[in-house]
MARPA-286930 format. One record per residue: x, y, z of N, C-alpha, C, CB in turn; residue in one letter. Coordinates in steps of 0.05 Angstrom, whole numbers, plus 5000, padded with zeros to 4 digits. Each point is the difference from the previous one (the first is absolute). Glycine has a CB too. Layout:
REM MARPA-286930
XYZXYZXYZXYZA...
REM end
This chain:
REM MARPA-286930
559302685108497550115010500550245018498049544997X504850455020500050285015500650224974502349795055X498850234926500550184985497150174989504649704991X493049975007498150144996498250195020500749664969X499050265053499350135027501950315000498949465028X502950564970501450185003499150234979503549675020X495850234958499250184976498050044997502549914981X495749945026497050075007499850235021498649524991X502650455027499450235029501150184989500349785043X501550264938501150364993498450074984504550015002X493249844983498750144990497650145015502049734967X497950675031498450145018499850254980501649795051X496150204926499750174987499250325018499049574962X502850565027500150305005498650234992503349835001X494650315024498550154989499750325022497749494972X502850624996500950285019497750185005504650014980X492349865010496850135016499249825009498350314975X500149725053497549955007498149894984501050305024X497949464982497649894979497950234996500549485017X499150675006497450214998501250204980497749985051X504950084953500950294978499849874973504150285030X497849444967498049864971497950014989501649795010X496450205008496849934999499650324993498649545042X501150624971499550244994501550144983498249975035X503950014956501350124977499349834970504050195038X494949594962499449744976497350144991502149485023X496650545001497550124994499150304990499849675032X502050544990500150194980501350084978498950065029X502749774959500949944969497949904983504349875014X494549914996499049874975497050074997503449615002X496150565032497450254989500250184984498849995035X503350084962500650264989500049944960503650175057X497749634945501149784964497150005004505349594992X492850325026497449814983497850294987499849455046X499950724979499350274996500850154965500850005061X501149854933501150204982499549904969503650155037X496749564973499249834971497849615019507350284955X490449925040498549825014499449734988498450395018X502949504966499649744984500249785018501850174960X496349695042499749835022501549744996495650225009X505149804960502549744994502350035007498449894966X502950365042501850025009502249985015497550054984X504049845028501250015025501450315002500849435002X499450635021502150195013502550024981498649885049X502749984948502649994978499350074974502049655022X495750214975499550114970499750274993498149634995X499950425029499650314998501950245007496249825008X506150004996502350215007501450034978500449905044X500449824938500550044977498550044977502749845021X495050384983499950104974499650305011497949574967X503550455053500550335010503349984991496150125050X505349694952502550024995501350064973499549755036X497750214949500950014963500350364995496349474978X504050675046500750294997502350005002496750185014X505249665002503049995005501649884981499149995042X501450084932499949924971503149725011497950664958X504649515056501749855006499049705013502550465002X495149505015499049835019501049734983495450315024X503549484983500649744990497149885014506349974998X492649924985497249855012500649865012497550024974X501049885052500349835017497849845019503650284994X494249664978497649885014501449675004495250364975X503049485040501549744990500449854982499350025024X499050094962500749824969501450054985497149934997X504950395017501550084985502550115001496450004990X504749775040501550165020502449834971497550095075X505050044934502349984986501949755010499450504993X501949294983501549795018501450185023501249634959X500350505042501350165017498450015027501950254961X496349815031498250095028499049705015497650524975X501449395011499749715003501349875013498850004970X503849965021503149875008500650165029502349924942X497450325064500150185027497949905015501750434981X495649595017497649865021501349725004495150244980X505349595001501049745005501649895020499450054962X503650175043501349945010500350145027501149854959X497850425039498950125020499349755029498050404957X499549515033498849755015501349775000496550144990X504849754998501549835003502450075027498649894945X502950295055501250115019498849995033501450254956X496249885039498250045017499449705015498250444969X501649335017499249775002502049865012497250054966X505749925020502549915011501450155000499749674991X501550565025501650115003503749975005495050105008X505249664977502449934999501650054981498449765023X503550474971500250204984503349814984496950565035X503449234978503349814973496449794992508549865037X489950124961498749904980499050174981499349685027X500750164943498750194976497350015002503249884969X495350285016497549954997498349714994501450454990X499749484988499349684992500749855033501950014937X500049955069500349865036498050085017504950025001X495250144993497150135025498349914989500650435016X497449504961497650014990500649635004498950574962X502349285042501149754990499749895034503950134948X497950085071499550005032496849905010503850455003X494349704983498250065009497949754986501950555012X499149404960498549844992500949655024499750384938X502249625070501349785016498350035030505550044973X494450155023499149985031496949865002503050465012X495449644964497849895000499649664991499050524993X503849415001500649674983501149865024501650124945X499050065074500849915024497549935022504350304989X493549885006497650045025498549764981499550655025X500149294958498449804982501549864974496050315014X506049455005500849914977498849814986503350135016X493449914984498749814985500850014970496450035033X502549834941500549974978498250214992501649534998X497950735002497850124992501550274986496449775040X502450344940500550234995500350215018498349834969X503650405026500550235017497550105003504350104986X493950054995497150055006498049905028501049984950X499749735046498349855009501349985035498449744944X504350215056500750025028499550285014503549664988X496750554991499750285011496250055024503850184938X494749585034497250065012500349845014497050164972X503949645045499949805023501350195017500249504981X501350715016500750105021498450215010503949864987X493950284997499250235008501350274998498349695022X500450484987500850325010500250055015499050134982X503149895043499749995030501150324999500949405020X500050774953501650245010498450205009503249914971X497650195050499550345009499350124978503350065034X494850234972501050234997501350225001498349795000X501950494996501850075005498950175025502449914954X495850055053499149965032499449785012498650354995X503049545013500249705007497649815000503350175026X494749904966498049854996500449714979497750505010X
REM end
């Protein structure tokens, strides 16, 4: 259990703006995308990638169409981020974490189901 305490507290995601420079730079992006292709089905991403179909080299990258590659990078990205204990593999980390929650509720219940007995207690990325 101290190993887990220990690995929990190093985790302190890293951010190199201000929530307000976020906020105001998100916004004048995705004013600018909505302004340009006003389809109201759209998200922001989408509308970025069909400005990108000018960059012939580009590689699409909406979500439905991100690449295993890219996939496998977000995946582990966060995973890292989550347990930062760099002699475990990815599978150990994802396996760490599934334990920890078999640990907080070792009822007989599905992972799902212990997940919703636990709630969402996480922050934002303004501590809210």
């Amino acid at each position: 259990m101290e190993t887990e305490l220990k690995t929990l507290e190093q985790y302190k995601p890293i951010y190199t703006e201000s929530f307000e420079e976020v906020c105001t730079n998100l916004k004048l992006i995705s004013s600018r995308l909505y302004e340009l292709l006003p389809d109201v089905t759209l998200s922001p991403d989408e509308r970025l990638e069909r400005i990108a179909r000018i960059v012939p080299s580009s590689l699409l990258c909406s979500d439905h169409h991100k690449t295993a590659r890219t996939k496998l990078k977000k995946l582990r990205t966060r995973l890292d981020e989550l347990v930062p204990d760099s002699t475990l593999s990815y599978s150990q980390k994802l396996e760490y974490l599934v334990d920890l929650v078999n640990n907080r509720i070792p009822d007989d219940l599905l992972l799902f189901e212990k997940l919703e007995s636990i709630g969402d207690k996480r922050k934002s990325d303004i501590g809210r």
